[in-house]
C-alpha positions, 0 to 999 in steps of 0.5 A: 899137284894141282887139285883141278883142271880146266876143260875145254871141248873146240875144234877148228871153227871154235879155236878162236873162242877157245883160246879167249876163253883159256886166256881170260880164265888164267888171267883172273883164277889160279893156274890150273892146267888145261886139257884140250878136248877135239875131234879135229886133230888140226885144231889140236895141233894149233901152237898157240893151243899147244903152248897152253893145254898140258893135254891135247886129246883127240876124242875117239869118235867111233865110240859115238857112232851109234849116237845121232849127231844133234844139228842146230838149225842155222848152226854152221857147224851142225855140231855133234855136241855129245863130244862134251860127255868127255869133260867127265873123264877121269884125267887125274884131277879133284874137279874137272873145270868145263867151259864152252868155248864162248865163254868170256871170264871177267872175275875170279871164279871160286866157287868153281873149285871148291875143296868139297862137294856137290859133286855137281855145279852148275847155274839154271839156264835163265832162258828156258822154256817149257814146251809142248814136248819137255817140261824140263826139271825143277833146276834146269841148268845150263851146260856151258860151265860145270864143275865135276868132282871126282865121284862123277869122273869115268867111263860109267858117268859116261856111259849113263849119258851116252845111254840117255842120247841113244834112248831119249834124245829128244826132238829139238831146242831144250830137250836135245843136244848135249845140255838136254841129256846132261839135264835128263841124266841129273834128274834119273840119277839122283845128282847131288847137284849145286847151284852156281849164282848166275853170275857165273854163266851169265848168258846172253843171247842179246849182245845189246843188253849189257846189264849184269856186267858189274857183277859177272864172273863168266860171261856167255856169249850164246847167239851169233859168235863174236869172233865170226866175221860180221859186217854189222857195227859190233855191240858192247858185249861184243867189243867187250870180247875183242878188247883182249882177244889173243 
């Protein structure tokens, strides 16, 4: 029985980078099976998603009603991102492998499934900043790729970030949103927490800037992205997504 599985979080806006994201990772790292993460039972019932994930599994939204939905301004999803709290359940695997639904896998990635602890990996989030209303921790690190081990997969873990949503959400920006609360939740608890180099969330939020490619692992495409339709000439990096798109 495989030792690991990749987990993904979509919906129907966010199928398409998903099933990039899928197909780039099982290009380049061993065969992990994938579980499929949604409220939206449309997206679930893709066939293209079908004919990858082991799992499709609709999340139960009534357990986060009592939790404030994060709105990104200028998002056109105003997602409820604490759906993500699901990637540390406990579906039967030594590492749970999460990745957003942006992410574009240009190497193997192995420090991602190790065989031991920490129970925690992550890389820093190259572009955070300090603002009037969080400070942020010593190691803030970015949620868009995380390894979970087992010690952290279950319904408690859960429940610990759920708690944090509903009680110090924060306002805006860093201190809000699925990665603030996991952030919050690192520093309360005591997360035996390792640091991933940045090549493997290398995050750009300029897609003109195309430095640190020849050594990238998982490329993360933050800002506008890059299968929604634009009528701008695509930047290299976007270009770079689309030369394999399934």
């Amino acid at each position: 029985m495989p030792r690991h599985c990749l987990v993904l979080l979509t919906d129907t806006l966010y199928l398409p980078g998903t099933l990039r994201t899928i197909a780039s990772w099982q290009q380049r790292n061993p065969p992990f099976p994938v579980i499929a993460l949604s409220r939206d039972t449309l997206a679930l019932q893709d066939p293209q998603l079908k004919a990858l994930a082991k799992e499709r599994i609709l999340i139960d939204t009534d357990s986060y009603a009592d939790i404030s939905p994060y709105k990104k301004s200028r998002s056109k999803r105003h997602a409820e991102t604490f759906y993500k709290f699901e990637a540390f359940r406990d579906f039967g695997y030594e590492r749970n492998i999460f990745l957003d639904s942006d992410i574009l896998c240009l190497r193997n990635a192995p420090a991602l499934y190790p065989t031991s602890r920490p129970s925690l990996l992550a890389a820093r989030d190259t572009g955070f900043r300090k603002t009037r209303g969080y400070k942020g921790h010593p190691n803030e690190i970015n949620s868009g790729v995380l390894s979970i081990h087992r010690i952290l997969q279950g319904s408690a873990t859960i429940e610990q970030l759920k708690e944090i949503a509903r009680s110090n959400p924060g306002r805006s920006g860093y201190n809000s949103g699925d990665q603030g609360i996991i952030n919050k939740w690192i520093h309360a608890h005591g997360i035996d927490l390792g640091l991933l180099p940045a090549e493997y969330n290398l995050i750009k939020k300029d897609y003109s800037d195309a430095s640190g490619l020849e050594t990238c692992r998982l490329l993360h495409y933050c800002d506008r992205k890059p299968w929604f339709p634009s009528t701008d000439e695509p930047s290299p990096l976007e270009r770079l997504w689309h030369q394999a798109t399934p």
